[in-house]
The first five atom37 places (N, CA, C, CB, O) and aatype in JSON, in Angstrom:
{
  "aatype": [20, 20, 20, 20, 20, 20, 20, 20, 20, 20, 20, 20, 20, 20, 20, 20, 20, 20, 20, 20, 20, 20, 20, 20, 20, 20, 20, 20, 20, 20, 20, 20, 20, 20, 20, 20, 20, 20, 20, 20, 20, 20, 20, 20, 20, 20, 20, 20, 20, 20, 20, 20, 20, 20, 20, 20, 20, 20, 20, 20, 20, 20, 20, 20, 20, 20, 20, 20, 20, 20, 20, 20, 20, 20, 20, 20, 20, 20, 20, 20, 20, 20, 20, 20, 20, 20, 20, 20, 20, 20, 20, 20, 20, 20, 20, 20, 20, 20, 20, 20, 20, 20, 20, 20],
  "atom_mask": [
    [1, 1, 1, 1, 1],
    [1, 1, 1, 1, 1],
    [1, 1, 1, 1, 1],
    [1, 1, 1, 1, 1],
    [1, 1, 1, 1, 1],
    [1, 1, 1, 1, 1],
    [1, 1, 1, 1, 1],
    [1, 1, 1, 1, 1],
    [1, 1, 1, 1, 1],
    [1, 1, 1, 1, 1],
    [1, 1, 1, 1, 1],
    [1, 1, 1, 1, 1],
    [1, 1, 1, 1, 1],
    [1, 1, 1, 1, 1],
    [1, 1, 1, 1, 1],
    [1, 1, 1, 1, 1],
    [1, 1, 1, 1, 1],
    [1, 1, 1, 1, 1],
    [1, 1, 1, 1, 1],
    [1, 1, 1, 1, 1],
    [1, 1, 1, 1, 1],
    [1, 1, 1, 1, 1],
    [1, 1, 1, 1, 1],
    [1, 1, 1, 1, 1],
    [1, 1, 1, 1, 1],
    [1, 1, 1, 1, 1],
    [1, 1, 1, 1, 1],
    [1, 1, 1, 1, 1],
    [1, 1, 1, 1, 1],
    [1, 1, 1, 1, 1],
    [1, 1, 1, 1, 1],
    [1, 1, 1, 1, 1],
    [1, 1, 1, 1, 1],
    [1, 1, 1, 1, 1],
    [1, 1, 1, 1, 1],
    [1, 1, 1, 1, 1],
    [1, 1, 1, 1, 1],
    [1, 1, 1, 1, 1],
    [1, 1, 1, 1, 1],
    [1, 1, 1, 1, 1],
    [1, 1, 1, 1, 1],
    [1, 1, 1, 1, 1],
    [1, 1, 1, 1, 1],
    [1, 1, 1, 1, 1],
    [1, 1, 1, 1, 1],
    [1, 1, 1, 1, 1],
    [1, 1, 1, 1, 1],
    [1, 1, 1, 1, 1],
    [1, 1, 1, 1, 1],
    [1, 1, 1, 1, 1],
    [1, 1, 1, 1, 1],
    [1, 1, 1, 1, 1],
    [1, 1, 1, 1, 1],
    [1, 1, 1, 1, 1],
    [1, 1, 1, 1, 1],
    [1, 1, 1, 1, 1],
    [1, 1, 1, 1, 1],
    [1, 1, 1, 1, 1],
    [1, 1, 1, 1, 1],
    [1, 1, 1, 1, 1],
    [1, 1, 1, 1, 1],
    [1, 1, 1, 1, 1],
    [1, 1, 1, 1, 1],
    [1, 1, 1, 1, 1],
    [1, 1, 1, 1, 1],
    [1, 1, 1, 1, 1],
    [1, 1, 1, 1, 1],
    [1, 1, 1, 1, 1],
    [1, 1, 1, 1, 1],
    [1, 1, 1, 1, 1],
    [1, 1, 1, 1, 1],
    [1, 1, 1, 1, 1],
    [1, 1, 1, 1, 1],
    [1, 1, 1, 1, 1],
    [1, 1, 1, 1, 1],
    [1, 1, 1, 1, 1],
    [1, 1, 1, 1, 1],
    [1, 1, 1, 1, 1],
    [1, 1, 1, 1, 1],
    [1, 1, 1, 1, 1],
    [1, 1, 1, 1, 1],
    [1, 1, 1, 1, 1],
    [1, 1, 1, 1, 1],
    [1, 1, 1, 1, 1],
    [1, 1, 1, 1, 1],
    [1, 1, 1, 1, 1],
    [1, 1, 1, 1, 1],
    [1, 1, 1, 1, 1],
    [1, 1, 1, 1, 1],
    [1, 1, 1, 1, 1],
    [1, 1, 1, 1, 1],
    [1, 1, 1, 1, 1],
    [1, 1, 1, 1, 1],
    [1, 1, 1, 1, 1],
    [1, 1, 1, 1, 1],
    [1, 1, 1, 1, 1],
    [1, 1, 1, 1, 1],
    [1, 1, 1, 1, 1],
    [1, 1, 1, 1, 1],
    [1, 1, 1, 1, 1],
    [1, 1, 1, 1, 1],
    [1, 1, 1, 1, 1],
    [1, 1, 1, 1, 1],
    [1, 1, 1, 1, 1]
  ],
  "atom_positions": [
    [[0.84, -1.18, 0.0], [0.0, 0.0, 0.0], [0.89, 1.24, 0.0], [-0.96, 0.0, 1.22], [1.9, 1.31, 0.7]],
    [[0.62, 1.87, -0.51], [1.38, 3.05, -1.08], [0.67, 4.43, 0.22], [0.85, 3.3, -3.21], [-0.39, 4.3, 0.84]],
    [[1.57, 5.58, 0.31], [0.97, 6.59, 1.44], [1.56, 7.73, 1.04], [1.31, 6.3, 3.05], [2.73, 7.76, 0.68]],
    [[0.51, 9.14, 1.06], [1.05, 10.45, 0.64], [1.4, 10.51, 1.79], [0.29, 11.61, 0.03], [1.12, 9.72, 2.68]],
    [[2.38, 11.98, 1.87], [2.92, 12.26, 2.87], [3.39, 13.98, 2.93], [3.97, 11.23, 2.95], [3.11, 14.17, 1.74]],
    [[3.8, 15.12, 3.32], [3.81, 16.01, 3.3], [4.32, 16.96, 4.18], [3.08, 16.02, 3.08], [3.69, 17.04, 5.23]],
    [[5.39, 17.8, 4.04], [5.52, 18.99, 4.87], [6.54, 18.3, 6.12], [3.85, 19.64, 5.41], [6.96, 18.88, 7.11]],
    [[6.7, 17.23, 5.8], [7.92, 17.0, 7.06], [9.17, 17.87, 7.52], [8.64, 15.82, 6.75], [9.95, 18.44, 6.76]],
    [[9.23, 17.85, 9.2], [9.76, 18.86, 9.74], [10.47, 18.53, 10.78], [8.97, 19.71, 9.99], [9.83, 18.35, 11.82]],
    [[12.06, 18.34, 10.85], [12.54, 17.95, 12.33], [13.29, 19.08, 12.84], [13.49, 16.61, 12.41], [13.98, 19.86, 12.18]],
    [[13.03, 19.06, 14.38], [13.26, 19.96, 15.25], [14.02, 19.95, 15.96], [12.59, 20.2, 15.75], [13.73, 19.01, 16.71]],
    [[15.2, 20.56, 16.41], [15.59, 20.34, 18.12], [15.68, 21.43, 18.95], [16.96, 19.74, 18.39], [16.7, 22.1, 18.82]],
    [[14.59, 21.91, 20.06], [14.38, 23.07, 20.62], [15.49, 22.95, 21.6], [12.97, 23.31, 21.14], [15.69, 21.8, 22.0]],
    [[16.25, 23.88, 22.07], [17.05, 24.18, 22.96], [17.0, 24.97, 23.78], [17.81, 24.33, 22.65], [17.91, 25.22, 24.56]],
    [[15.63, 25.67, 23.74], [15.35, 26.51, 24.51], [15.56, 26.24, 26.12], [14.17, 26.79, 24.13], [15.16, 25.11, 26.39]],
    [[16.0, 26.85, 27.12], [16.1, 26.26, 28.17], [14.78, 25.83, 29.17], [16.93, 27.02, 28.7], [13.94, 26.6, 29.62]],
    [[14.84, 24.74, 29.32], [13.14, 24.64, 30.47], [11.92, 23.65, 29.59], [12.11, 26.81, 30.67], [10.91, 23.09, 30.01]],
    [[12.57, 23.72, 28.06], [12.06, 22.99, 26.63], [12.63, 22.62, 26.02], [11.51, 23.43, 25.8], [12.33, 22.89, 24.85]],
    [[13.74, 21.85, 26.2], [14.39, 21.29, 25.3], [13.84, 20.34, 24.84], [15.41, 21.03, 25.59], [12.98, 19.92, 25.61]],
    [[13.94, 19.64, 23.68], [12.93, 18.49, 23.46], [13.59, 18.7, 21.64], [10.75, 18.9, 24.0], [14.12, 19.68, 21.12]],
    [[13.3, 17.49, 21.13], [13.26, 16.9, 19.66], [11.94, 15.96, 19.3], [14.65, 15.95, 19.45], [11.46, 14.99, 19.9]],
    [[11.5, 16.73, 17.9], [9.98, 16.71, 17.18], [10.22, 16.22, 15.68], [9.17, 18.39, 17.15], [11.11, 16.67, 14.95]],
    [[9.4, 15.34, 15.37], [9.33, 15.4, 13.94], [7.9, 15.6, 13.98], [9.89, 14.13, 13.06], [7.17, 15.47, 14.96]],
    [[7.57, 15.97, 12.73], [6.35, 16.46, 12.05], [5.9, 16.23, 10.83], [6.34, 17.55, 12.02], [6.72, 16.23, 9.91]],
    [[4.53, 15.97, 10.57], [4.27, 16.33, 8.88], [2.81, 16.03, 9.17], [5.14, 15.22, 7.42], [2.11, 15.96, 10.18]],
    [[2.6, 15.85, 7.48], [0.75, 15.31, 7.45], [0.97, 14.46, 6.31], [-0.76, 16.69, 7.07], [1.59, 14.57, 5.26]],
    [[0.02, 13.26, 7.08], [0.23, 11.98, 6.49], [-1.8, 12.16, 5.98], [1.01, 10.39, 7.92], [-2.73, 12.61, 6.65]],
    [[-1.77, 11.51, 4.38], [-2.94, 11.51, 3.96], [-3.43, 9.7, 4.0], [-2.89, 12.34, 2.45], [-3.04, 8.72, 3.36]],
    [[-4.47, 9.87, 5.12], [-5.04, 8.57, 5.14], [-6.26, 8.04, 4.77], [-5.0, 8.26, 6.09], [-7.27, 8.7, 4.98]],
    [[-6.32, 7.08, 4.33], [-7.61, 6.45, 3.4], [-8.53, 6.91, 3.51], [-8.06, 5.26, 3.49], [-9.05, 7.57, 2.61]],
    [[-9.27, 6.62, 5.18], [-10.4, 7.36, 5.41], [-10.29, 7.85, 7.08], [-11.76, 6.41, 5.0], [-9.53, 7.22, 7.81]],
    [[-10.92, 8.75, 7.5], [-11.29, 9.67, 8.07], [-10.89, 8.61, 10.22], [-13.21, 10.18, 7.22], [-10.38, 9.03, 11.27]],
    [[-11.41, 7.42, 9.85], [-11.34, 6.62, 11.23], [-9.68, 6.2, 11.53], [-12.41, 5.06, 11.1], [-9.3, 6.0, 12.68]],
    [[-8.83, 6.1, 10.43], [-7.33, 5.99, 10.67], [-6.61, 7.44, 10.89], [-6.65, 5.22, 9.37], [-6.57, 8.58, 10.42]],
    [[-5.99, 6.51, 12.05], [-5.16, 8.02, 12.93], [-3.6, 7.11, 12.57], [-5.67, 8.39, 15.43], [-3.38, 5.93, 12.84]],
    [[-2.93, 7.82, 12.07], [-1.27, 7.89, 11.86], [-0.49, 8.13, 12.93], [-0.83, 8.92, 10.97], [-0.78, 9.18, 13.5]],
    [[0.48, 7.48, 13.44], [1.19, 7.49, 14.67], [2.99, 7.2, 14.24], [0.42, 6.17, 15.73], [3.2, 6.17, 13.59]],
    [[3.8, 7.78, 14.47], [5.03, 8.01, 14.47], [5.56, 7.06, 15.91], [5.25, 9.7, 14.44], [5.17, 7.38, 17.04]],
    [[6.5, 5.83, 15.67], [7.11, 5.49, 16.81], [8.8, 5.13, 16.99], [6.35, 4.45, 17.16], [9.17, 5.6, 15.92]],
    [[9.63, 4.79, 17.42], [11.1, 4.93, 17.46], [11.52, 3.75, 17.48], [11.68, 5.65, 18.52], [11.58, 2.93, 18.4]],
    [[11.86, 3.68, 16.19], [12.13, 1.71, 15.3], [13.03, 1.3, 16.45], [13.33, 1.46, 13.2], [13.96, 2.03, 16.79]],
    [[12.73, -0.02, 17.13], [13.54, -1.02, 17.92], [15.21, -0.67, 16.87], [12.64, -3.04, 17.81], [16.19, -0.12, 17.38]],
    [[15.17, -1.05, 15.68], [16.06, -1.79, 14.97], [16.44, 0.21, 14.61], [15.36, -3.33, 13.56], [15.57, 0.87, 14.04]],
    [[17.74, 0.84, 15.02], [18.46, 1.57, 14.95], [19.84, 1.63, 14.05], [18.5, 1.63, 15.95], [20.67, 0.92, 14.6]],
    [[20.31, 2.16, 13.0], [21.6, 2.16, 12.56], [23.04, 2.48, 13.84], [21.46, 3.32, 11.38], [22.83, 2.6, 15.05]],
    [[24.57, 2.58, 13.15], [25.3, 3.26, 13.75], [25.2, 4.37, 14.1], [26.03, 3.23, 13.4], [25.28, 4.79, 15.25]],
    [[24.92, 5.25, 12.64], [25.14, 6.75, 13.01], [24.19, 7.46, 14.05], [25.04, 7.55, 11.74], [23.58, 7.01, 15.03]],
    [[24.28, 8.83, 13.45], [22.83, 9.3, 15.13], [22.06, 9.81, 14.14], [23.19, 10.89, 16.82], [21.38, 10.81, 14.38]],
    [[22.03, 9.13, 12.68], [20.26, 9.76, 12.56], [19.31, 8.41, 13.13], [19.67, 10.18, 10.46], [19.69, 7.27, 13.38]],
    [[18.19, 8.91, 13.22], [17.07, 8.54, 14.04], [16.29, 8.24, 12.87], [16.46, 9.64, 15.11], [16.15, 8.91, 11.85]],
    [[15.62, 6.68, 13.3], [14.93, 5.63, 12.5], [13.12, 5.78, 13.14], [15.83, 3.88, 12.86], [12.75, 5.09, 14.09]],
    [[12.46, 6.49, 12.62], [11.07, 6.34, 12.5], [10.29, 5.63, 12.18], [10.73, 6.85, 12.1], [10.42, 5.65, 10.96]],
    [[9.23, 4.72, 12.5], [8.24, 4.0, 11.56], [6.72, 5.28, 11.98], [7.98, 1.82, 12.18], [6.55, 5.99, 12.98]],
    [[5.92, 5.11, 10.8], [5.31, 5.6, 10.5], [4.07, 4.42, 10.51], [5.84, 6.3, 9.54], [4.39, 3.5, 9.75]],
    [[2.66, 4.17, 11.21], [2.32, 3.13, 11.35], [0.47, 4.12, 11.62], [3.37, 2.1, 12.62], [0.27, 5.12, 12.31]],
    [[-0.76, 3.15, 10.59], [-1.85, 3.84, 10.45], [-2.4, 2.63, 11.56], [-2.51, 4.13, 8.8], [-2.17, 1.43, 11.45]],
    [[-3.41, 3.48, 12.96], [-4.52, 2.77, 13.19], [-5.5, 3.11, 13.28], [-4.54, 2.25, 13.89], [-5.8, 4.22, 13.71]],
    [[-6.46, 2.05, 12.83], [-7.62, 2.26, 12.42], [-9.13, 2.03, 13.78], [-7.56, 1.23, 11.11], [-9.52, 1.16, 14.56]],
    [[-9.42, 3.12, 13.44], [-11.1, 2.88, 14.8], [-12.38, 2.08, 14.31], [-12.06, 4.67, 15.23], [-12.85, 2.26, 13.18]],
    [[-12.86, 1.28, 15.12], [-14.12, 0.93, 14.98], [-15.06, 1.48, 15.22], [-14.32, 0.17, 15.36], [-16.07, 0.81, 15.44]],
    [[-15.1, 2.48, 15.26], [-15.97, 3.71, 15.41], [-16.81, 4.13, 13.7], [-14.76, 5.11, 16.03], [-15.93, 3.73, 12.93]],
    [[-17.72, 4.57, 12.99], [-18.2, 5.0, 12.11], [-17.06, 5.91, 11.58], [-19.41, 5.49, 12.43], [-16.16, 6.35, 12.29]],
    [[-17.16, 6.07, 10.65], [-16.22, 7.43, 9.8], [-16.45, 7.72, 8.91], [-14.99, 7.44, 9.46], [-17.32, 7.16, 8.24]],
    [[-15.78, 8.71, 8.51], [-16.01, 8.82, 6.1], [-15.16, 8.07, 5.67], [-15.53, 10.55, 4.91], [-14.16, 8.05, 6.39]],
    [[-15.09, 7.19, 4.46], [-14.61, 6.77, 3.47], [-13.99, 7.71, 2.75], [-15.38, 6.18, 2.89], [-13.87, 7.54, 1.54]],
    [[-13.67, 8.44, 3.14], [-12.23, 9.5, 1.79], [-11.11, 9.79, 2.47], [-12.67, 11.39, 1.1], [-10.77, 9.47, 3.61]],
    [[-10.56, 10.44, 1.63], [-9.0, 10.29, 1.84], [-8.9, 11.86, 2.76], [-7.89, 10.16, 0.04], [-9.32, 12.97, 2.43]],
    [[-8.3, 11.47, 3.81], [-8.32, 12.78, 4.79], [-6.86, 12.81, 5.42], [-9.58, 12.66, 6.13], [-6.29, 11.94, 6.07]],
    [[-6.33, 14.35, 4.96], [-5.33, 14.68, 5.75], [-4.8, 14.58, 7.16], [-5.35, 15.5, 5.59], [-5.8, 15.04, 7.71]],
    [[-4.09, 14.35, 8.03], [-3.66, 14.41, 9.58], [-2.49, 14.44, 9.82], [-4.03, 13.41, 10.37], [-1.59, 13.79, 9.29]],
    [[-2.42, 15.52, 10.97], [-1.52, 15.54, 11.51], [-0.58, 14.26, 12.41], [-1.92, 16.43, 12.01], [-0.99, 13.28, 13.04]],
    [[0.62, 14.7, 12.18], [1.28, 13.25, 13.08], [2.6, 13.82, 13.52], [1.61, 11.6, 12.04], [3.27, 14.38, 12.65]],
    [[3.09, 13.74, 14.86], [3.92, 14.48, 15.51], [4.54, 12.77, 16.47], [3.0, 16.05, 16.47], [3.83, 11.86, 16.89]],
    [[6.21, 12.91, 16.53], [6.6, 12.37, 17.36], [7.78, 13.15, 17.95], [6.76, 11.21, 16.97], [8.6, 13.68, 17.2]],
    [[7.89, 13.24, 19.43], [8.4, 14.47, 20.47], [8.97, 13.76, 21.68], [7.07, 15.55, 21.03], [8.26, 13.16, 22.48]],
    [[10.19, 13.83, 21.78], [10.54, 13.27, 22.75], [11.4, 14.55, 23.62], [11.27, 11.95, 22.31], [11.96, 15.41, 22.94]],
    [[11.47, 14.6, 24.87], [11.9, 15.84, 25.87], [13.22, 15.68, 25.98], [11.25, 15.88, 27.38], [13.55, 14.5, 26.12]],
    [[14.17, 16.52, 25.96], [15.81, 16.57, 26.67], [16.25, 16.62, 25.29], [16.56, 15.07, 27.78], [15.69, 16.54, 24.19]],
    [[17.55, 16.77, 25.73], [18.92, 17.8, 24.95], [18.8, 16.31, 24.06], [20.98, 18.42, 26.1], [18.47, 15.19, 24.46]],
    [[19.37, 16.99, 22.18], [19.65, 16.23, 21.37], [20.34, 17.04, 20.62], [18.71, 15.56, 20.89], [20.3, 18.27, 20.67]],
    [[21.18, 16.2, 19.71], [22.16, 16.45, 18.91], [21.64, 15.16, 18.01], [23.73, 16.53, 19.61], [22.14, 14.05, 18.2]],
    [[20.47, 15.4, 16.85], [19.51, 14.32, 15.63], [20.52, 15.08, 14.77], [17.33, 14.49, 15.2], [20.74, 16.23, 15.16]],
    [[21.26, 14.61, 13.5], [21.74, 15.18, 12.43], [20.43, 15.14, 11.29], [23.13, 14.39, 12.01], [20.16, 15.97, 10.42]],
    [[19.74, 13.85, 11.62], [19.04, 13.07, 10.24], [18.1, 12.44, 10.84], [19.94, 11.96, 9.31], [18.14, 12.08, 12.02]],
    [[16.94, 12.21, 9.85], [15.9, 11.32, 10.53], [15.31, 10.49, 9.11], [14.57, 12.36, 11.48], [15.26, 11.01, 8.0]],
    [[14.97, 9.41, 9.35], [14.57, 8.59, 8.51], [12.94, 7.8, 8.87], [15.78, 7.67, 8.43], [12.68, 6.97, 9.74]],
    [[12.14, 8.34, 7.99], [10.79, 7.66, 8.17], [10.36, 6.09, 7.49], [9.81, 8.72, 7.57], [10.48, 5.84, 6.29]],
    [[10.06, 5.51, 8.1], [9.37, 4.41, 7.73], [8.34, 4.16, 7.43], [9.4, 3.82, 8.23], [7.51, 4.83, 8.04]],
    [[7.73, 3.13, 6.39], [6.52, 2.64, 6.2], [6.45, 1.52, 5.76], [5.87, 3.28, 5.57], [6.88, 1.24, 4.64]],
    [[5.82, 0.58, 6.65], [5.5, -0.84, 6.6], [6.99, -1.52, 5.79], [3.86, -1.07, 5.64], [6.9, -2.06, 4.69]],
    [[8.34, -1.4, 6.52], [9.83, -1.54, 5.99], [10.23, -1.18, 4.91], [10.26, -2.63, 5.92], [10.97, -2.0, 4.36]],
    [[9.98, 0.11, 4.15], [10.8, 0.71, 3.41], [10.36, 2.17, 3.77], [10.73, 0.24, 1.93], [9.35, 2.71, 4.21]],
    [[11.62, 2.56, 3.39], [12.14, 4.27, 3.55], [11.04, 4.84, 2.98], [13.63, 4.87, 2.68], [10.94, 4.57, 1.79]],
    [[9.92, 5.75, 3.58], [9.42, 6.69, 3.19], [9.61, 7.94, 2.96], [8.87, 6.65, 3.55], [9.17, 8.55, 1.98]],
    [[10.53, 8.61, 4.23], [11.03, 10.12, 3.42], [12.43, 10.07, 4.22], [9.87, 11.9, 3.79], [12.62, 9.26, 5.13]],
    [[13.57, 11.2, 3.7], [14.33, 10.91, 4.99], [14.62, 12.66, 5.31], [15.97, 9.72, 4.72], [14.71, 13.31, 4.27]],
    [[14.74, 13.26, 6.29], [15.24, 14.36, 6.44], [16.57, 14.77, 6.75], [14.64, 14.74, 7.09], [16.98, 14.56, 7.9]],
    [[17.26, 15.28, 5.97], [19.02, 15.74, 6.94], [19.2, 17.25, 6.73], [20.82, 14.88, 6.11], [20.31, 17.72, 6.47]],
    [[18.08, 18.01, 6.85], [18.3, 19.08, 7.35], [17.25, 19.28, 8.5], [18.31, 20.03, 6.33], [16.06, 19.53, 8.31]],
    [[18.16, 19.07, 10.31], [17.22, 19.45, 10.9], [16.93, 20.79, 11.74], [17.12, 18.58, 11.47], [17.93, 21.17, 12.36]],
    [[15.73, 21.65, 11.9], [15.79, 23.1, 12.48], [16.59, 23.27, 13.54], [14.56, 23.6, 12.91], [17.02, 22.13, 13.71]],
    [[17.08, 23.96, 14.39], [17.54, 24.21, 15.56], [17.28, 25.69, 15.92], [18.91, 23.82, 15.59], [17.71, 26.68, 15.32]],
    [[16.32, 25.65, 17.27], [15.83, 26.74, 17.52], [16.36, 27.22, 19.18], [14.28, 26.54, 17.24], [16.35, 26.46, 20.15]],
    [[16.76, 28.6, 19.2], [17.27, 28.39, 20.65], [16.56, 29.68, 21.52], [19.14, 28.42, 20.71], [16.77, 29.8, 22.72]]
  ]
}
């Protein structure tokens, strides 16, 4: 299954009291009851970019059938030094980022 994807964004705030590292984007999902969730792949390389999977779940709840944009954020707190980040989907590379913001 194939997945749009969009606007990806990695962060590392340094602000003092907020330090913390974010990735970001909007993932377009089938229909309206799947929520997109970002989590921190067991299976890690050498270097220090950071291995993402990108993973859709779905509600048993009613929904629409169309294809609906969402947000998807993964944020973890304390000092980082991320050069690169690499997204996953269902084991192959979906996007990779190596330019990340640094805001202080």
């Amino acid at each position: 299954m194939s997945i749009k994807t969009k606007d990806w964004t990695a962060q590392i705030d340094r602000m003092p009291g907020n330090q913390s590292f974010r990735v970001h984007g909007t993932v377009t999902v089938p229909h309206s009851g799947a929520t997109p969730k970002l989590e921190y792949m067991k299976l890690q390389d050498k270097s220090f970019n950071v291995r993402l999977e990108l993973k859709l779940e779905t509600s048993d709840e009613p929904s629409l059938q169309v294809e609906t944009d969402k947000f998807v954020e993964y944020k973890v707190m304390g000092d980082s030094n991320v050069p690169s980040v690499s997204i996953f989907y269902q084991g192959e590379l979906l996007h990779h980022i190596d330019k990340v913001l640094i805001t202080h």
